[in-house]
C-alpha positions in Angstrom: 21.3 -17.2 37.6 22.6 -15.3 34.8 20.2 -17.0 32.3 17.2 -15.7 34.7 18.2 -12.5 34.5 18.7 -12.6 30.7 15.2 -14.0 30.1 13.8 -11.3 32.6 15.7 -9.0 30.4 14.1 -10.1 27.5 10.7 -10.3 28.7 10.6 -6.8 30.0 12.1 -5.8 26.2 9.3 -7.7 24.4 6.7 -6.5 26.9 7.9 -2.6 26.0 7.8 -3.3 22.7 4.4 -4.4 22.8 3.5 -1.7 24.9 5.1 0.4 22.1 3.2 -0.9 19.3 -0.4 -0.3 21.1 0.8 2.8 21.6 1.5 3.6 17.9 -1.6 1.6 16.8 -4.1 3.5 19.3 -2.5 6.8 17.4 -3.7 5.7 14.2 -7.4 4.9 15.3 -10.1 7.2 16.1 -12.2 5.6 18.3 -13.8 2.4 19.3 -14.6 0.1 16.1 -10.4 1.4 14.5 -11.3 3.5 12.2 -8.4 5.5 10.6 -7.9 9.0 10.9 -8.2 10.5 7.5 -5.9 13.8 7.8 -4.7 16.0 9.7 -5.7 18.9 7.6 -9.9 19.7 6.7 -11.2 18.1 3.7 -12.3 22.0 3.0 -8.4 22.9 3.5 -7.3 20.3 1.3 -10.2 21.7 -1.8 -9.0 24.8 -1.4 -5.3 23.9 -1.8 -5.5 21.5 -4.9 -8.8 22.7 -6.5 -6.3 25.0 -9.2 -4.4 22.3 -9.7 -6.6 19.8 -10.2 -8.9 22.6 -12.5 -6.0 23.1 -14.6 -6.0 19.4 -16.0 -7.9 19.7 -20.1 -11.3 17.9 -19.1 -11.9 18.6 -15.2 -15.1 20.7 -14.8 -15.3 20.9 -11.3 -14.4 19.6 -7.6 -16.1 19.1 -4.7 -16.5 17.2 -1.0 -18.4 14.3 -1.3 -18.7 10.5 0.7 -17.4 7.7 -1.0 -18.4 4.5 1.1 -20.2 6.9 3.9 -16.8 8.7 4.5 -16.2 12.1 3.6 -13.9 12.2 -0.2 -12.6 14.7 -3.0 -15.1 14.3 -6.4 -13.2 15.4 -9.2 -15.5 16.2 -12.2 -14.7 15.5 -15.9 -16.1 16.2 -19.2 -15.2 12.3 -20.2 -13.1 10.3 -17.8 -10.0 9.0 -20.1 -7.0 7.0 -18.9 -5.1 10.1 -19.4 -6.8 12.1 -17.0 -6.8 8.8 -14.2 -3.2 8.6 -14.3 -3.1 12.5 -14.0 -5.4 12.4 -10.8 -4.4 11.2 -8.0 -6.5 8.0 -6.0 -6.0 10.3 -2.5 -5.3 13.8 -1.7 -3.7 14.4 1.7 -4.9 11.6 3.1 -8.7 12.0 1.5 -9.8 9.3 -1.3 -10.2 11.1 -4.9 -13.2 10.1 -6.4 -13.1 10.6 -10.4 -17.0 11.0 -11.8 -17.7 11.8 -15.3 -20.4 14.8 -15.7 -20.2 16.0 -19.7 -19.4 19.8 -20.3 -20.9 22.1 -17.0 -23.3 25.2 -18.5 -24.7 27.8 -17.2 -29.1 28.8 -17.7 -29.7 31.3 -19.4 -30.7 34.0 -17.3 -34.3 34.4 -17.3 -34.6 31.0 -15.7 -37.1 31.2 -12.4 
């Protein structure tokens, strides 16, 4: 009798524990095909919080949202992408992948350009 009650006991424990990790698992999806959420903050929120930060590294021209793979990313712009400045920038930013594209120097037209 006792060994019944012991393997109920267990059961209901591995059946809460399943129940447990669908729970945590459905958290992490966003709907039907899995797909991860990406943040909890805006992609717009995160630009605006590291955009100084990432403008300050020698070589960065610019940032911007972009899609990498159809899903919404941070472009970082360089003059000439080095191994210095990959190491320096980060792969993702607050849960957003970091896309590193090299551009050359940024200018502006000269004025009278219609």
């Amino acid at each position: 009798m006792a060994s019944r009650v012991k393997k109920a006991a267990l059961s209901i424990g591995l059946i809460l524990l399943a129940i447990g990790l669908i729970t945590i698992a459905n958290e992490k999806t966003n709907d039907a095909q899995g797909t991860f959420n990406m943040a909890e903050k805006t992609i717009k929120e995160v630009l605006k919080e590291h955009t100084n930060e990432l403008m300050s590294l020698p070589g960065v021209v610019g940032t911007a949202q972009g899609l990498c793979d159809d899903k919404p990313c941070i472009n970082v712009f360089v003059i000439k992408k080095t191994l210095e400045l990959d190491e320096k920038i980060p792969d993702s930013l607050d849960g957003y992948p970091v896309a590193i594209e090299e551009t050359g120097e940024f200018r502006a037209l000269p004025g009278d350009q219609d």
